[in-house]
C-alpha positions in Angstrom: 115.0 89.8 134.1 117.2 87.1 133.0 120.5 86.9 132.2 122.4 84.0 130.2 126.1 83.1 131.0 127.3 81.6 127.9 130.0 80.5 125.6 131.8 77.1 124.5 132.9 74.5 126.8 135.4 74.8 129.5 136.0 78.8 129.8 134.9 79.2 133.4 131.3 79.8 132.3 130.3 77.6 135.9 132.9 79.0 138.0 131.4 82.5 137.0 128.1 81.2 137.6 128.7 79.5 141.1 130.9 83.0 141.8 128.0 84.9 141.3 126.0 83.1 143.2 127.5 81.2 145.3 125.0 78.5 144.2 127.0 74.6 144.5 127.5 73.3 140.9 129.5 71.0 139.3 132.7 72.0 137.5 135.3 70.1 135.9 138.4 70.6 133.6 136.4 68.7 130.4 134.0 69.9 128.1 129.7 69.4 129.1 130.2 69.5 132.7 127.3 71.5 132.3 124.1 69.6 130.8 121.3 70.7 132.7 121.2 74.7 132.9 121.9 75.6 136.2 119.9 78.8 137.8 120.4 80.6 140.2 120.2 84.6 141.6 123.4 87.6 141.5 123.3 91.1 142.8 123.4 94.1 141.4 124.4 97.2 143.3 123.1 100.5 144.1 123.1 103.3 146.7 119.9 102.5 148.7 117.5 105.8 149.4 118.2 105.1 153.3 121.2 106.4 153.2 120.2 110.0 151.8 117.4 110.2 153.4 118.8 109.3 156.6 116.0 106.2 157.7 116.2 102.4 158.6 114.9 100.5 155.5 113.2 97.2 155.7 114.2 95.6 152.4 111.4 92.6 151.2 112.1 92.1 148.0 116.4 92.9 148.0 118.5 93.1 150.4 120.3 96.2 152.0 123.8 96.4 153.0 125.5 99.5 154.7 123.3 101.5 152.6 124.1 99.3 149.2 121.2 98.0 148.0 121.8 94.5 146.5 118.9 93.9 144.0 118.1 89.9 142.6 119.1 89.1 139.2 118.1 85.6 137.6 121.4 84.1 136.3 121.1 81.1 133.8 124.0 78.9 133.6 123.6 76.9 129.6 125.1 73.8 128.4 128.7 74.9 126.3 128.1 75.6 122.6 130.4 74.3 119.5 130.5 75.1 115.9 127.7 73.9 113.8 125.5 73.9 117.1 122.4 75.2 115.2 122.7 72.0 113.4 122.4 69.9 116.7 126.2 69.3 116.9 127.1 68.5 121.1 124.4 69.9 122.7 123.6 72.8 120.5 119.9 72.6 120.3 119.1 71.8 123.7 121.9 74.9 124.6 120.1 77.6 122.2 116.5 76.2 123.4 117.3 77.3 126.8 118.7 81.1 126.0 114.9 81.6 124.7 113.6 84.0 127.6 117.0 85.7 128.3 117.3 89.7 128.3 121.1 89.6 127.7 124.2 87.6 127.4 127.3 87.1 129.0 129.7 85.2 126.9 132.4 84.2 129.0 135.5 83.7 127.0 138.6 82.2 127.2 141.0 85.6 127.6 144.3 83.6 127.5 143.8 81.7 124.4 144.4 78.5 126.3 140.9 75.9 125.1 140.3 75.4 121.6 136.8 76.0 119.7 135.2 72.5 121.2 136.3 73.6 124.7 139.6 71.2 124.9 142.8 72.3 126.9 145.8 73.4 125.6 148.5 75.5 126.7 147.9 80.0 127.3 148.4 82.1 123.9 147.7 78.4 121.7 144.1 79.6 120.2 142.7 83.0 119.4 140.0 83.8 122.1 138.1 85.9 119.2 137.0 83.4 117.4 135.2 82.2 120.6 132.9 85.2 120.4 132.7 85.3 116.5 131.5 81.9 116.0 128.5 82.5 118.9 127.2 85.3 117.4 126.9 83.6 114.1 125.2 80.0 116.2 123.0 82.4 117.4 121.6 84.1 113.9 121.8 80.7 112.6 119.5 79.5 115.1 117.1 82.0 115.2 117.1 81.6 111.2 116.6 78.4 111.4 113.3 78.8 113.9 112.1 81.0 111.3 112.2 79.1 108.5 110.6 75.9 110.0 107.2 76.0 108.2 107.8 79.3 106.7 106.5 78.4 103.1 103.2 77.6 104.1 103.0 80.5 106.1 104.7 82.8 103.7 101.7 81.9 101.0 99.1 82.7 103.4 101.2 86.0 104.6 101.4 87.1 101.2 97.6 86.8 99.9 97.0 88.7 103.6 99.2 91.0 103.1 100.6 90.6 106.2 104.2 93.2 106.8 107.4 91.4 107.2 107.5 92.4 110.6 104.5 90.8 111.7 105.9 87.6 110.2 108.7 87.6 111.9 107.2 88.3 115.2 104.8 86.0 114.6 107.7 83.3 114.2 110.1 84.6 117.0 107.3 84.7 120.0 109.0 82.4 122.2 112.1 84.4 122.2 111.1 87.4 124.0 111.3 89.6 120.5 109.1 92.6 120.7 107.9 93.8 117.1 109.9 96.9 117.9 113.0 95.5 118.2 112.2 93.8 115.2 111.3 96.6 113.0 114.8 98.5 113.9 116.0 95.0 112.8 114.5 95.4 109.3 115.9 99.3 109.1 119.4 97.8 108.6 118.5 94.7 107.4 115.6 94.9 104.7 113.8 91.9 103.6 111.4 91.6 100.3 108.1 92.2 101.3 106.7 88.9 99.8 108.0 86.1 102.6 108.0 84.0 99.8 111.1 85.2 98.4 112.8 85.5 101.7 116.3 83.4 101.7 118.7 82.1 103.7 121.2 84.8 103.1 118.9 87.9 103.7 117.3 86.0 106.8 120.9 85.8 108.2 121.6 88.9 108.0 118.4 90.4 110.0 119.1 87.4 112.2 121.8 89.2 113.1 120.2 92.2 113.6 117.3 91.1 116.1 119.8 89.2 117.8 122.0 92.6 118.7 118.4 94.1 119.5 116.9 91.5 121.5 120.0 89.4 123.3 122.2 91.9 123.6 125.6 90.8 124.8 128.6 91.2 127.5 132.4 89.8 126.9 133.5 88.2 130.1 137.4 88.3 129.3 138.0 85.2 131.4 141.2 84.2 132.9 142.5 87.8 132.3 145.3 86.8 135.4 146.8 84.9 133.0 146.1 86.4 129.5 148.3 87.9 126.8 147.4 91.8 126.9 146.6 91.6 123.0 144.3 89.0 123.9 142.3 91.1 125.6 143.0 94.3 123.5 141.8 92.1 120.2 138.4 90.9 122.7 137.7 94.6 123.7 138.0 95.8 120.0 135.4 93.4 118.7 132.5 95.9 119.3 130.6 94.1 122.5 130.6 95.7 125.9 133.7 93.8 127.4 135.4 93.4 131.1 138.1 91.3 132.5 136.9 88.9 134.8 138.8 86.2 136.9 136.1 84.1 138.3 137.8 81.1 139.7 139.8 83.8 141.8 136.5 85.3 143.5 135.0 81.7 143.7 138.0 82.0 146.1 137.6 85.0 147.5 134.0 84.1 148.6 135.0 81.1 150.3 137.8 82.7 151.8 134.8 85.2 153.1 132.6 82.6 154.7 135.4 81.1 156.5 136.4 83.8 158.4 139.6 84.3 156.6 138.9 87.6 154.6 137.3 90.6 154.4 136.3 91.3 151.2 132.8 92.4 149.3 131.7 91.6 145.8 133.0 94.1 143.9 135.5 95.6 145.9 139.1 96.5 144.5 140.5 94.6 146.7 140.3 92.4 150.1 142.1 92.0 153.6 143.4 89.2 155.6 141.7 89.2 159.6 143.8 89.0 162.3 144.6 86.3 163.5 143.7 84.2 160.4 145.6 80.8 160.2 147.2 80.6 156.9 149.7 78.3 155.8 152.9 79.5 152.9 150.4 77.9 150.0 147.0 79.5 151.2 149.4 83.2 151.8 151.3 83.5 148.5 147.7 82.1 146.5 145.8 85.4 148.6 148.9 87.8 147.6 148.5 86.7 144.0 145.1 87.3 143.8 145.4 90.9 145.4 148.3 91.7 142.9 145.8 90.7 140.1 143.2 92.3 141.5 144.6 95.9 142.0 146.0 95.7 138.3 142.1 95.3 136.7 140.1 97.1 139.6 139.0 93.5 141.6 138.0 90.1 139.9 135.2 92.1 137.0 132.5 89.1 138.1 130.2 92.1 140.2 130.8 94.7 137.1 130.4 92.2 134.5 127.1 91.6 135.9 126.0 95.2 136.3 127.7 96.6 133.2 125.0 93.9 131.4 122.1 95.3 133.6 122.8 99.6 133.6 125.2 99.5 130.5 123.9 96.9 127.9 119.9 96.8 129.0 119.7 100.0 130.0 117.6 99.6 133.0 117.3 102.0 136.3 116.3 100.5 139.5 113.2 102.6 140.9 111.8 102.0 144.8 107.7 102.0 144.6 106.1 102.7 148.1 102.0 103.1 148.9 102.7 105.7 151.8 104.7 108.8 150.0 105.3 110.4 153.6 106.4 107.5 155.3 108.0 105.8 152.2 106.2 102.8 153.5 104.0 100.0 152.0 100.7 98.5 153.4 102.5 96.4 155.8 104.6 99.6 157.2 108.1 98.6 155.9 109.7 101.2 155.0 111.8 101.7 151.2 110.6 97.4 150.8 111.3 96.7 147.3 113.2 98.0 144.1 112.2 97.1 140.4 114.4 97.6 137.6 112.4 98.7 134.7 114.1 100.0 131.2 115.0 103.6 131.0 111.7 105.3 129.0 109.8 102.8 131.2 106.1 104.9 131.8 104.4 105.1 135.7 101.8 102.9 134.3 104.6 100.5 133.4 106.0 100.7 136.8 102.1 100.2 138.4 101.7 96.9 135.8 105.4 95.9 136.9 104.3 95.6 140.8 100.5 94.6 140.3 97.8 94.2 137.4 94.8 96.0 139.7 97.1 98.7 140.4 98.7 99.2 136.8 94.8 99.1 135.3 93.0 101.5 138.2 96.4 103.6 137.9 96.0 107.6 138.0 99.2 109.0 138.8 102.3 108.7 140.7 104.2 110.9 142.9 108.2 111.7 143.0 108.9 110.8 146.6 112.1 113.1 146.1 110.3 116.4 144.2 107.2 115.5 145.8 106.1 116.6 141.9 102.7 114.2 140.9 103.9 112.2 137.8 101.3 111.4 134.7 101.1 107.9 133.2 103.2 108.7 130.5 105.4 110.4 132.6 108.8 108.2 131.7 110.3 107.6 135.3 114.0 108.1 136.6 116.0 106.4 139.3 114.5 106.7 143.2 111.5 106.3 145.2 107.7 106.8 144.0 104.2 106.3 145.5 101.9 105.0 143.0 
């Protein structure tokens, strides 16, 4: 799984990124600090089966804390977008090229209204931070039009003495997007084309653009800077219709440093953090912790840990499962015990979850077993969160 942090220049989309990770990047107060994408691996959380079941786990493939399972997420930090990016404008195409194999988007925004639409400073409450998501989802469509069309009419001629469906046009088109014919096809439910490609145009193409891009990159508002945002900023970002949460990642950049140097207590996602005894902290370095803490108690911490698993269990859909080979000792071959955890989509099959961990095992699959029932589960058997033994 891969997840895209996105949006125009100079909203924090790197400070979220380096937050998340704690991976060293470069970040600046300009626009196209970022050129190359930077990636890099978050966390997402979830109870591990040790705790329940009252056993020491040896994690491979995560990592376990105090019974929290923190499971790997590929993060992909992208070049800022501006208007007429699709065109090539700044670095639009290089930026959209990159997004090809993400699952889902976070598009960090601006909350307080303080950049303009080509990322430049200007003072909180100046600009309308709606705009910044408006105008991405359309570079987006625009883009993904635009892949369509090169070479279409060629194509399109051939498609239609073939008789080939819209839908296998498209997909044919959209391959290197990760763009499943499904997602495609619920596309083309609200968004009919003509069955002949050849009288496909740009308007009708926009608009299932627009469709496929909901289905196949769905997206997360980051409501960045929300210490300092107007609240109808962020009541206008949270009615635009995307999944959205208030994030301050500069303040759990912070927080994380604060961590490593022995200064705090404090664990991603938490509501909150405290100051060790003993910590050496000068009247600058004191009033900067209080205001984050008074910032954090008002939202329910600094959003960067939900943002991140709001777009995993809330906008994807997926449910972490933990495979083992031994269903009695909840062990692999090598005798570690609960070792890895795979998120799959819910309404992922057994065989998908044999496939996920290895190709022999997925093809000489017979059944599974529910390590929690102890009920044998079919092929087709769609799984649910917990432990199995293929």
């Amino acid at each position: 799984m891969q997840i895209g942090i996105v949006g125009k220049p100079n909203v924090g989309k790197s400070t979220m990124f380096g937050a998340a990770t704690m991976a060293p990047v470069e970040i600046a107060n300009y626009p196209f600090t970022t050129i190359e994408p930077n990636k890099g691996v978050g966390y997402v959380r979830y109870p591990c089966p040790c705790k329940e079941l009252g056993i020491t786990c040896n994690p491979h493939n995560s990592l376990c804390i105090n019974g929290t399972r923190m499971i790997p997420v590929d993060l992909l930090d992208v070049a800022g977008l501006v208007p007429d990016a699709w065109q090539g404008k700044g670095l639009g195409n290089k930026f959209l090229d990159d997004l090809r194999q993400a699952d889902a988007l976070i598009n960090v925004v601006d909350a307080s209204g303080s950049t303009n639409i080509e990322g430049i400073p200007g003072k909180p409450g100046e600009f309308d931070p709606t705009e910044d998501v408006t105008f991405l989802r359309h570079e987006i469509d625009c883009w993904m039009r635009e892949i369509i069309k090169d070479g279409l009419g060629k194509i399109a001629r051939q498609a239609k003495m073939n008789g080939s469906k819209p839908e296998e046009v498209l997909a044919d088109r959209l391959a290197g997007l990760k763009v499943t014919e499904g997602q495609i096809k619920a596309a083309l439910e609200k968004a009919p084309l003509p069955s002949d490609p050849t009288l496909w145009d740009d308007e009708s193409l926009l608009k299932v653009c627009s469709e496929i891009r909901k289905a196949s990159k769905p997206m997360i508002i980051a409501m960045n800077k929300a210490d300092i945002a107007p609240k109808e900023n962020l009541d206008k970002l949270s009615g635009l219709g995307e999944e959205s949460v208030p994030t301050m990642a500069e303040t759990e950049l912070a927080l994380k440093k604060a961590e490593k140097a022995g200064i705090i207590e404090y664990t991603p996602g938490d509501p909150t953090f405290r100051i060790k005894e003993g910590a050496k902290l000068n009247d600058a370095q004191r009033k900067a912790l209080e205001y984050m803490k008074e910032n954090m108690e008002k939202y329910g911490g600094t959003g960067i840990q939900k943002c991140l698993e709001d777009a995993v269990y809330k906008t994807l859909d997926y449910i972490p499962v933990f495979p083992v080979q031994d269903e009695s000792k909840l062990c692999d071959q090598f005798g570690r015990v609960l070792p890895d955890c795979h998120l799959v989509p819910r309404g992922s099959t057994a065989k998908d979850l044999a496939y996920r961990i290895h190709t022999d095992l997925g093809d000489k699959f017979i059944r599974a077993v529910n390590c929690r029932t102890h009920r044998t589960v079919a092929p087709t058997t769609c799984w649910s969160p917990g432990t199995s033994s293929a």
